[in-house]
C-alpha positions in Angstrom: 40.5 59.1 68.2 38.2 62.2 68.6 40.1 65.0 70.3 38.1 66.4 73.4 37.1 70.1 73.2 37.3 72.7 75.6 35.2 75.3 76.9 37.5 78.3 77.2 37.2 80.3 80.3 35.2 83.5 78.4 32.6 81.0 77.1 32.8 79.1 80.5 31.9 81.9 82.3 28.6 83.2 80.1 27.4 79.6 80.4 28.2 79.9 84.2 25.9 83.5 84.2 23.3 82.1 82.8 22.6 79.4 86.1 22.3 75.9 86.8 19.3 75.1 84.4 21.4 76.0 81.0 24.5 74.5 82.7 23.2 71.2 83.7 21.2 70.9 80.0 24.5 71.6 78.5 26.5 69.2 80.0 23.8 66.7 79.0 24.3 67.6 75.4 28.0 67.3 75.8 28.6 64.5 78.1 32.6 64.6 76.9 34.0 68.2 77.3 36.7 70.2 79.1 36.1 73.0 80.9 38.6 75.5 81.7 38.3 78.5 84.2 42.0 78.7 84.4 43.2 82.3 86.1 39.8 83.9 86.0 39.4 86.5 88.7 36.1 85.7 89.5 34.9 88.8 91.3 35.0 90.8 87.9 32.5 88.6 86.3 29.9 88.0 89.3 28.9 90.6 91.1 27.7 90.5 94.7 23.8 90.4 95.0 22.2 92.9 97.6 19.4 92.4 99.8 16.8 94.4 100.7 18.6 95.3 103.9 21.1 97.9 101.5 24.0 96.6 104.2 23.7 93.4 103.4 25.5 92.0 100.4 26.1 88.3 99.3 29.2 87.7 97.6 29.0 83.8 96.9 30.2 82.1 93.6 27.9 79.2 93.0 28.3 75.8 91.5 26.1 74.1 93.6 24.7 70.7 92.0 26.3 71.6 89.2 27.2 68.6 86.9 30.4 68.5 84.9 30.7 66.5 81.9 34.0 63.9 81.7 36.9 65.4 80.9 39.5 68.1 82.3 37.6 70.8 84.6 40.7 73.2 84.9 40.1 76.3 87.9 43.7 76.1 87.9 45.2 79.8 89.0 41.9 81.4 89.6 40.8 83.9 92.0 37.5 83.1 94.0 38.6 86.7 96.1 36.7 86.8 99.1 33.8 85.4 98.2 32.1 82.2 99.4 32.7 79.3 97.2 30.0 76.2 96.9 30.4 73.3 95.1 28.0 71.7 97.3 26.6 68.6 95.5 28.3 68.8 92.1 29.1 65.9 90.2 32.5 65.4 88.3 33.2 62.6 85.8 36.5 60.8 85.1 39.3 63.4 84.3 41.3 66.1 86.1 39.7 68.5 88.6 42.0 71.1 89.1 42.5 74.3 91.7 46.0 74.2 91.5 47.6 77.2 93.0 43.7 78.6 93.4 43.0 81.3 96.0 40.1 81.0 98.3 39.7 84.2 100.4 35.7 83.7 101.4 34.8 82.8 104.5 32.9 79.6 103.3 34.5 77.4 100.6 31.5 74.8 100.6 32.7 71.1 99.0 29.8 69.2 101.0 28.6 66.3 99.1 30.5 66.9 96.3 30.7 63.3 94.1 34.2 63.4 92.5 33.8 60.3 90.7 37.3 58.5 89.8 38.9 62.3 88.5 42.5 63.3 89.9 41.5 66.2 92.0 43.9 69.0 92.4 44.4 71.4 94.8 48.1 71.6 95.2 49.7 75.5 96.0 45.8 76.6 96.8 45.3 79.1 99.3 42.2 79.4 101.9 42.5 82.1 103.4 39.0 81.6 104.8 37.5 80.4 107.8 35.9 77.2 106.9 36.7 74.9 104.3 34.5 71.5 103.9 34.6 68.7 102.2 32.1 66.9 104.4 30.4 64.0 103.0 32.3 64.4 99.7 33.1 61.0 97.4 36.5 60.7 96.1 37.1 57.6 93.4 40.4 55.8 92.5 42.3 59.0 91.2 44.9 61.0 93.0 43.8 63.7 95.7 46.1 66.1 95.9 46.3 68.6 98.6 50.4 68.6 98.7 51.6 73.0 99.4 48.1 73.7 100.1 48.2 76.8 102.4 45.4 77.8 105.3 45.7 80.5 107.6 43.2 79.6 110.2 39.2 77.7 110.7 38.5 74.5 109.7 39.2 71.8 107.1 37.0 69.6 107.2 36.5 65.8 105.4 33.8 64.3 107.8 32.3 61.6 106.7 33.9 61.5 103.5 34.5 58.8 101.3 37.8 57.4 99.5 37.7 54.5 97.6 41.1 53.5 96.6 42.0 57.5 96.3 45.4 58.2 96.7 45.1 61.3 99.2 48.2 63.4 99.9 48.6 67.0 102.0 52.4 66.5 101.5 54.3 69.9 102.8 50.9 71.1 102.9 51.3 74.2 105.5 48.4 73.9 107.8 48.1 76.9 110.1 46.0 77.4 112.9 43.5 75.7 110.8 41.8 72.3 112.6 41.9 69.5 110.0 39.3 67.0 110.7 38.5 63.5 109.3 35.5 62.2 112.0 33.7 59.6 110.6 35.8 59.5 107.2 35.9 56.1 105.3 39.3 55.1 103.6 38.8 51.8 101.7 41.7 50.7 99.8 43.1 54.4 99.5 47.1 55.9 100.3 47.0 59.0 103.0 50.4 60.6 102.9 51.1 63.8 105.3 54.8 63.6 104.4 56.2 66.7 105.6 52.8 68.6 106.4 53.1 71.5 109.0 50.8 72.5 111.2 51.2 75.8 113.8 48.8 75.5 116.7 45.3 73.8 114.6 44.2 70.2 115.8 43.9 67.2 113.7 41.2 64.9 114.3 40.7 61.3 112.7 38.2 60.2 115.9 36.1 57.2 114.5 37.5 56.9 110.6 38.0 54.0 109.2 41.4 53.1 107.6 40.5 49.8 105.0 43.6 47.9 103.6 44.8 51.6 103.4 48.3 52.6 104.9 48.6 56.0 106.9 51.6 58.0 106.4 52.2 60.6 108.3 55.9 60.9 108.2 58.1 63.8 109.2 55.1 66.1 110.0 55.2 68.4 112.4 51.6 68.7 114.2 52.3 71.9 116.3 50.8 72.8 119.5 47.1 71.1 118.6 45.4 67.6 119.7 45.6 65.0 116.9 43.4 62.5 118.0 42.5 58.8 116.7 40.1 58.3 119.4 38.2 55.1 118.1 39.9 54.9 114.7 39.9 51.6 113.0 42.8 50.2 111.3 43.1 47.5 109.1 46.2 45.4 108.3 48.3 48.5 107.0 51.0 50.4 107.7 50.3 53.6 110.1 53.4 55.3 110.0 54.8 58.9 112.1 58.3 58.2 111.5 60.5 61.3 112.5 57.0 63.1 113.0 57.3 65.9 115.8 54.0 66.3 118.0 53.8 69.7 119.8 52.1 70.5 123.2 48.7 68.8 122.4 48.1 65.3 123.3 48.0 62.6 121.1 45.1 60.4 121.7 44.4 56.8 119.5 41.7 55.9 123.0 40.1 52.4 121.6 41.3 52.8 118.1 41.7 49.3 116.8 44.7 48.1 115.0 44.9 44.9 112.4 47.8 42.8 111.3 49.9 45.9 110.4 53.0 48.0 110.9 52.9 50.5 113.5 55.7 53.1 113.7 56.9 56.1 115.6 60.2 55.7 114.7 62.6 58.6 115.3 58.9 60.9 116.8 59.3 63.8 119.0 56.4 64.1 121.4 56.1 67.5 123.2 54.3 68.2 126.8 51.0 66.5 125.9 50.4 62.6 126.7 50.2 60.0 124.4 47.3 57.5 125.1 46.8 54.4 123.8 44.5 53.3 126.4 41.6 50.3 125.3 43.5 50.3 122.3 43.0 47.0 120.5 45.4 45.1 118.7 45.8 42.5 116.2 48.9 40.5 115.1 51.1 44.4 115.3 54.2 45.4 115.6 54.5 48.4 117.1 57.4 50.7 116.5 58.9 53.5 118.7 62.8 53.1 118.3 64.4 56.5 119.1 61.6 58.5 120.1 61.3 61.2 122.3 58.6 61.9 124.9 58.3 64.7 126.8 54.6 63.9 128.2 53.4 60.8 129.7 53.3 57.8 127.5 49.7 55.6 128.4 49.4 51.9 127.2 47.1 51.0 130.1 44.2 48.2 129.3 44.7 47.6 125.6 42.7 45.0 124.3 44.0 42.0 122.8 47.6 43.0 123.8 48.7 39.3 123.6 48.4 39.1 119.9 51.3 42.0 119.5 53.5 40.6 117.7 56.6 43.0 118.6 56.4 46.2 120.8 60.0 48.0 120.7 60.9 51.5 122.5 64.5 50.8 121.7 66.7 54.3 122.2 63.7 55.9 123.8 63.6 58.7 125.9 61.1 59.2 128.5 60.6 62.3 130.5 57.1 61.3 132.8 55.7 58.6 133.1 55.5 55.4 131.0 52.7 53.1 131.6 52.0 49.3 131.0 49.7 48.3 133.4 46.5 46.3 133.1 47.5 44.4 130.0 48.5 41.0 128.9 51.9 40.2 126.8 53.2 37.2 125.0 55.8 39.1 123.2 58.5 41.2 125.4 58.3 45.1 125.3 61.7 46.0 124.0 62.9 49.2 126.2 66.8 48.6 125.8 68.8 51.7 125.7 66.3 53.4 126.7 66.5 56.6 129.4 63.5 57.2 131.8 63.3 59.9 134.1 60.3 59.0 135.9 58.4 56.0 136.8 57.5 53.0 135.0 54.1 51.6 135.9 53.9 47.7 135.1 51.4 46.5 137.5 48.2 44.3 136.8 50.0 43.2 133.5 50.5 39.5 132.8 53.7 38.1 131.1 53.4 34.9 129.4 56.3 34.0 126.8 56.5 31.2 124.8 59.5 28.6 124.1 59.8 30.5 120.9 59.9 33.8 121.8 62.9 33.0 124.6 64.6 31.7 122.0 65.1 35.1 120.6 69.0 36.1 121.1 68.1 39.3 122.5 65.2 38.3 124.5 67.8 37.9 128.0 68.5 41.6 127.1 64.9 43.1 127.1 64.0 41.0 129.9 66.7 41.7 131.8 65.9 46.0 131.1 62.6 45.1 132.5 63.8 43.9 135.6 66.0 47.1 135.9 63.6 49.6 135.6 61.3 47.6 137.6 64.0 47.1 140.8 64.4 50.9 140.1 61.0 51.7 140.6 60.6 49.4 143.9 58.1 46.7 142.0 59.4 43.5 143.8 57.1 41.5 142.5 57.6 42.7 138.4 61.1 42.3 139.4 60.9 38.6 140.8 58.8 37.6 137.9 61.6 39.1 135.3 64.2 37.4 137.1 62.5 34.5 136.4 62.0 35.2 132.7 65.4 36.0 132.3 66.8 32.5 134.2 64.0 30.9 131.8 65.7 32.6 128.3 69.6 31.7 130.1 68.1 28.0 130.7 67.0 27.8 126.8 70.5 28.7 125.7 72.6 26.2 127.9 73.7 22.9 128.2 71.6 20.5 129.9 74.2 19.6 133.2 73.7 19.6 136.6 73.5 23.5 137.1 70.9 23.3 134.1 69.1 20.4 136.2 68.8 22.5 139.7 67.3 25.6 138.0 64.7 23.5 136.3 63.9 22.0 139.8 63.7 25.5 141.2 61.5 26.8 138.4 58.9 23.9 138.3 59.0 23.9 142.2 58.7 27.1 143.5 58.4 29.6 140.1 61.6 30.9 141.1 60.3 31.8 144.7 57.1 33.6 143.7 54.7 30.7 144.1 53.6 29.8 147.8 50.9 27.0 146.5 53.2 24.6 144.4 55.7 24.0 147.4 53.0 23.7 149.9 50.8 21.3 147.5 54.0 19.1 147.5 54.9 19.4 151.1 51.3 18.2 151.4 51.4 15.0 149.6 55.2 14.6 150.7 53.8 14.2 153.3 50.8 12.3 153.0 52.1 9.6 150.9 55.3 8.9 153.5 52.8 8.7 156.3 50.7 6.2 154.1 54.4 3.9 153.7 55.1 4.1 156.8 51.8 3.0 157.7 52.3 -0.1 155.6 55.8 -0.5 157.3 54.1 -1.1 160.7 55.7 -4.0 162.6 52.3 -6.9 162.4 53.2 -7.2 166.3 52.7 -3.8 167.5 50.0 -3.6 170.4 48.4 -0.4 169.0 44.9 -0.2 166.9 44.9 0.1 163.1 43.3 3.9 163.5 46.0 4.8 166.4 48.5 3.0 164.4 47.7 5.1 161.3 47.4 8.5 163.8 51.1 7.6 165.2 52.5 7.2 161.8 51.3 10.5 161.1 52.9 12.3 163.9 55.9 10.3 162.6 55.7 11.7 159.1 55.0 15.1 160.6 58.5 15.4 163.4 60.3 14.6 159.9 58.6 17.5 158.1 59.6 19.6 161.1 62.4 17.6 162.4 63.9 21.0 163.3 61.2 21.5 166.4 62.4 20.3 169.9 58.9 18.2 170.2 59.5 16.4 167.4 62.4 14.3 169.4 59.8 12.7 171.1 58.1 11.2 168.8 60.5 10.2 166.8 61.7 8.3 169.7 58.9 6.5 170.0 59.4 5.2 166.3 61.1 2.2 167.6 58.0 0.9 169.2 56.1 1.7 166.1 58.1 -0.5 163.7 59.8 -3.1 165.6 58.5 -6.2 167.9 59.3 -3.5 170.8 62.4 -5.7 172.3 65.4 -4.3 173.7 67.9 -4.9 171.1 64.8 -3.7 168.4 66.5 -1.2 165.4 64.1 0.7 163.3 64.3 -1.0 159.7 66.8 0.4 156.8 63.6 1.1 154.3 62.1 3.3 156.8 65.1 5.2 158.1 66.2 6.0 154.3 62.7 6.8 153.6 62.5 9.5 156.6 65.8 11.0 155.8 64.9 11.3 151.9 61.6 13.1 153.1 63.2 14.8 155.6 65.4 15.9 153.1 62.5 17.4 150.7 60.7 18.7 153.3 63.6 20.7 154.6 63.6 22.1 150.9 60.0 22.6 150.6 59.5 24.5 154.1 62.8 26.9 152.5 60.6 27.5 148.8 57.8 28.2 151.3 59.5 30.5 153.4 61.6 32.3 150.4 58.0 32.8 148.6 57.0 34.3 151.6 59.4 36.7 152.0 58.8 38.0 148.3 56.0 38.8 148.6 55.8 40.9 151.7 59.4 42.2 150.6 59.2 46.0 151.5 
């Protein structure tokens, strides 16, 4: 095997004096090579270039659409001063691209468009001292980007619309500054993005409309300072997005109509400061969505997601809430876990729809989180939420017993009446209670009774209506008049068994009906 050679930094840097033309051609001629400026001090060898304005002076070290041969390119240690820095549009080959422990003191450190190819790229213990750093419509191949105990002051890092393809990309205990770190418009397909333990002061961090493909997000244990970090329209497929133990400062924290796949999404043990947390239009795929022991200091906003009956697990468990928490507008088929959890302020559950399945009561703790949901909303004067929890929790109770009497009567009550929320279901059985025992009746009519057929069918009606209000004085009346009805009308005449049992039996329902009725009523005008 032929051993690679190296351009050492003294040659390095006459090749580099002598422009992109002799570079480029030499590369060419030696397509394997390694290149090392390692610990040059750049401002001895290039001078800054007047103008013809005598004070004004370009300082700018420039590799811009330079090409590197494969192999090592080593700038580990060196000092760009405070010069301006482009590597805008240079190509790298396979191999190591290193500014480890670099320092970058110009106020433009230009990376825009830069193709990386599959190299490990380096930057770990670099300092930017600068005010913008971008890496803007760079390319990054399957090699490790490495941006862990980077250092920035203050300005900008920026990745927008950058490319990873299946780049392993960490800014672990990266310290961040007041520096904004952005990623709008970045494409992650099949890459690793690991902030473990990153620190930023007061910059924002800003991921609006990237795209996260088959790659997990981990942002664990960072602490995002006093900035925005925003996901605003992010799209996430099937991975892991993970903030566990992260700590969020004053700025909010905004994932507006990101979109969310089949995969894990955890807050875990997260401190949110002052600023809200919005999830709102959010959509979601088969998730399960993870807050267990987090704090929140701001409001908490999970209003309108999209596709909220596909999540798969939605837990707050041990959460603390200091404003508002919000639900509303959305539609669940698993049950929102907020056991143990302290809230301070209101919770806002209106608008939502709660449909669980046989399956999902038959999860042992799912009488526990329904029954917390009927808590905090009887604490926060939502009747209505509350009724419909109640009747949730008597559902999960009724899949856990035994099938006797008591088990019998709060079947009837659920199927009849919702548990006293429905108004329709006893009234549409009142109805045709009623109906079909004035139709009987009619049929029981004694063959020698002087009345028409129509008046016959009219009294048997007023019949089957004084026993569906039997409680009304006027009813006695016609009831009395039942004897003529269904009997030859003599003096001794008694109304048949059949229809005396069949007017107490509806009498019976009816009395039971009118009661649903009037307890559904009640409900829902409950103040």
């Amino acid at each position: 095997m032929t051993e690679i050679k190296t351009l050492q930094p003294d040659e390095a840097i006459e090749l580099l004096k002598k422009g992109r033309t002799e570079w480029n051609l030499w590369v060419r001629m030696n397509p394997e090579h390694n290149i090392s400026f390692e610990g040059v001090n750049f401002p001895t060898f290039i001078k800054p270039v007047w103008k013809s304005n005598p004070t004004q002076v370009i300082k700018e070290i420039n590799f811009q659409e330079y090409e590197f041969p494969k192999g090592d390119i080593l700038f580990t240690r060196a000092n760009f001063g405070d010069y301006n820095v482009s590597f805008s549009g240079a190509k790298f080959r396979a191999g190591q691209v290193s500014f480890e422990y670099s320092i970058f003191n110009g106020p433009q450190i230009n990376f825009t468009g830069t193709r990386f190819g599959d190299s490990h790229v380096i930057f770990s213990g670099a300092q930017f001292g600068g005010r913008n750093v971008s890496f803007n419509d760079a390319q990054f191949g399957e090699g490790n980007i490495i941006f862990s105990r980077v250092s920035i002051k203050k300005g900008n890092l920026s990745f927008d619309d950058a490319e990873f393809n299946k780049s392993k990309l960490s800014f672990g205990a990266a310290r961040l500054g007041e520096a904004d770190i952005t990623f709008i418009n970045a494409t992650f397909e099949k890459a690793t993005i690991n902030f473990w333990g990153a620190k930023s002061e007061k910059g924002n961090t800003l991921f609006p409309h990237a795209k996260f493909k088959q790659s997990p997000a981990l942002f664990d244990e960072m602490e995002f300072g006093d900035g925005i970090v925003s996901f605003v329209d992010a799209e996430f497929e099937d991975e892991t997005i993970r903030f566990q133990r992260t700590k969020f400062g004053k700025g909010g924290v905004s994932f507006v109509g990101a979109k969310f796949g089949k995969g894990e999404i955890s807050f875990a043990g997260a401190k949110f400061g002052e600023g809200d947390l919005a999830f709102e239009e959010a959509k979601f795929g088969e998730s399960k969505i993870d807050f267990i022991g987090a704090e929140f200091r701001g409001r908490v906003i999970f209003s309108d997601l999209l596709s909220s009956e596909k999540i798969k697990q939605f837990s707050f468990r041990g959460a603390s809430f200091n404003k508002s928490l919000e639900l509303n507008g959305n539609r669940f088929s698993c049950i929102p876990d907020l056991t143990n959890t302290k809230i301070n302020n209101q919770i806002v559950l209106r608008d939502s729809e709660w449909e669980f399945s046989y399956e999902t009561l038959k999860d042992p703790q799912a009488s526990s989180k329904i029954n917390r949901l009927k808590e905090l909303a009887e604490a926060n004067k939502d009747h209505s939420s509350a009724l419909m929890f109640h009747a949730h929790e008597m559902r999960c109770k009724r899949k856990h017993s035994n099938k006797n009497g008591a088990w019998l009567i709060d079947f009837l009550f659920d199927k009849f009446s919702n548990y006293g929320q429905s108004v329709a279901t006893p009234s549409w059985w009142l109805f045709w209670t009623y109906y079909l025992s004035t139709l009987i009746y009619f049929k029981q009519v004694h063959s020698e009774n002087s009345l028409t057929e129509y008046a016959s069918f009219l009294a048997c009606a007023l019949f089957s209506a004084s026993q569906v209000f039997s409680f009304l004085p006027s009813t006695k009346s016609v009831q009395n008049r039942a004897i003529q009805l269904f009997t030859d009308g003599s003096k001794d005449a008694v109304i048949p068994d059949s229809i005396q049992a069949l007017a107490i039996t509806q009498n019976f329902i009816s009395v039971i009906l009118i009661f649903l009725i009037i307890l559904a009523l009640r409900n829902r005008f409950r103040i």
